[in-house]
N, C-alpha and C positions, 0 to 999 in steps of 0.2 A: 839069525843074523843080529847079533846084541847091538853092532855098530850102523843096524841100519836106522833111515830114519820110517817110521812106519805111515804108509799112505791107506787112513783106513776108508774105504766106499762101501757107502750107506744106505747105497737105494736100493727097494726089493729087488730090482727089474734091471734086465740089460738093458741100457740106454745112451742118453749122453753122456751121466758120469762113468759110468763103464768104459767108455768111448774116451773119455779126456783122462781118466785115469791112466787108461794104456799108453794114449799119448807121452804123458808126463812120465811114467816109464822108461820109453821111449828114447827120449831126449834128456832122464836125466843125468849129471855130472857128478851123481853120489849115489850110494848105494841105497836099495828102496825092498823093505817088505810089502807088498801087497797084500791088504786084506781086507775079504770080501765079508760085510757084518752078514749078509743074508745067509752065509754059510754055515754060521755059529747060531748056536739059543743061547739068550739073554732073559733068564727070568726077572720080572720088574722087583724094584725095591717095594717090601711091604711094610719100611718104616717101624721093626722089630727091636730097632734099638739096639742091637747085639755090636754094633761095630762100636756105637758109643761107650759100652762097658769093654767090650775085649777089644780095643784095637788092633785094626789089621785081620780079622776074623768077621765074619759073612754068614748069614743063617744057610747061605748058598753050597757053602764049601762043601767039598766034595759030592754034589748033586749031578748023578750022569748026563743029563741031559741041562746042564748050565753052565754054560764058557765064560761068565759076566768075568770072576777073577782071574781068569788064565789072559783074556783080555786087557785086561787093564793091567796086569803085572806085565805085558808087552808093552803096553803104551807108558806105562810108570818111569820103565828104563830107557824106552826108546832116547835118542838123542833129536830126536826133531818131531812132531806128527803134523802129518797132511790130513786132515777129514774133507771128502767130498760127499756132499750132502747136497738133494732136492728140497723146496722146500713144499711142504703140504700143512694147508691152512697157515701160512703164516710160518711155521715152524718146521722144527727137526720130525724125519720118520719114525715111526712108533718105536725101532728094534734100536733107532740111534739115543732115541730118548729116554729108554729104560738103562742102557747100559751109561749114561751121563747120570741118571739120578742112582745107579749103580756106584758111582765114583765116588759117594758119600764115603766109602771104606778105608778110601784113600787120604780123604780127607780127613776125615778121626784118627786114623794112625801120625799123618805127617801134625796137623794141629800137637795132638800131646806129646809127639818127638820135639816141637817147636821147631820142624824144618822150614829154614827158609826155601823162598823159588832158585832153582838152578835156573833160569832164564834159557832154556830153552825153546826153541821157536815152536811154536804151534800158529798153523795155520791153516786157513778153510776157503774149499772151491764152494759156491754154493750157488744151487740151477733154480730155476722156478720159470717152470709156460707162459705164467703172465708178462706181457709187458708193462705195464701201468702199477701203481701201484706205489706210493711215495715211501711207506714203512713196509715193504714188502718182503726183507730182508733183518728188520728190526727185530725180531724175534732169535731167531735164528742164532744172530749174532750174539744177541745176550746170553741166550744157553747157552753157547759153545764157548764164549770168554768165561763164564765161571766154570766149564769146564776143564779149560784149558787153568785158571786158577789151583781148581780142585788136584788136581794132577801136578801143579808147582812148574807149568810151565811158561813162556811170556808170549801174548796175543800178539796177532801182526794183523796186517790189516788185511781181511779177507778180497776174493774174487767175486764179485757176484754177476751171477750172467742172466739175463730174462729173454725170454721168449723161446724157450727151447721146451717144449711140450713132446714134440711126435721123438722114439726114440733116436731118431737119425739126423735130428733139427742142428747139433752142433759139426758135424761131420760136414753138412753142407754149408755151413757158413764162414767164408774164408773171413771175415770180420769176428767172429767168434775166436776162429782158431787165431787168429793175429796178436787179439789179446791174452788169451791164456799162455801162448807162447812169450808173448812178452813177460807175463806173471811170471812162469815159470823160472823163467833167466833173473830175478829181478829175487827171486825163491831159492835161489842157485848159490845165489852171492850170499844173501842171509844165512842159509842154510853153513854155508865153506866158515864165517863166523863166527857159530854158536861152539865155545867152549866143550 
């Protein structure tokens, strides 16, 4: 689906975002790939340099067991992306954060093209157990806007939801679900927008 916008969910485990993913689904007013990062391997960047001399080429490529560019040449084209992401320690999951420092490739290739951003909308549900926590979300958010960078897309202001620990925590909260419904409608209209 070239013309969808790609909703990627990033936690290991059936859970909330699984839950609010299908939601937004659901209800949404455009069309949506769904995809689940736990499905794919992502082997980590080991900062080989190769992207930086051959632009757009990956010590990765053609490795059977590494989705990292099939990945990102989804999300490259996509016209919109959703990442729904937990946070652990403060930050993105390990499989989401290998394939963000994956996106270097993308980044070496568009940098020496001199592409500019298409401004397309990227933007992020993001869960975390804790309630408390003043920077709790601070991480998170910086990775994913140079991601969203890295990729030539434009940040919007993320969702963040706290206290959703046990898998079933956002399902029972009609105050959870109010708000992300609201997001989404609010996601809907940005999305109908973007060029």
């Amino acid at each position: 689906m070239p013309d969808a916008t790609i909703l990627l969910s990033a936690s290991p485990r059936e859970g909330n975002g699984t839950f609010l993913a299908r939601r937004l689904v659901s209800r949404a007013l455009f069309p949506i790939q769904h995809i689940c990062l736990s499905s794919y391997g992502v082997r980590p960047c080991i900062a080989c340099g190769l992207c930086a001399t051959q632009p757009g080429h990956c010590r990765f490529d053609g490795f059977p067991d590494d989705d990292g560019q099939k990945l990102l040449s989804l999300l490259y084209r996509a016209p919109a992306i959703i990442i729904m992401a937990p946070v652990y320690f403060y930050g993105p999951p390990a499989q989401l954060k290998a394939l963000i420092d994956r996106s270097q490739v993308v980044w070496e290739a568009r940098r020496r093209a001199s592409a500019p951003p298409r401004r397309r909308p990227f933007a992020a549900v993001l869960t975390a157990a804790r309630q408390q926590g003043e920077r709790l979300f601070e991480a998170s958010e910086l990775i994913l806007r140079c991601f969203a960078s890295a990729l030539g897309f434009s940040w919007m202001e993320p969702l963040c939801l706290r206290g959703l620990d046990a898998p079933a925590d956002a399902a029972a909260s009609p105050e959870t679900l109010a708000t992300f419904d609201s997001w989404t409608d609010k996601l809907a209209a940005q999305i109908g927008k973007a060029p």
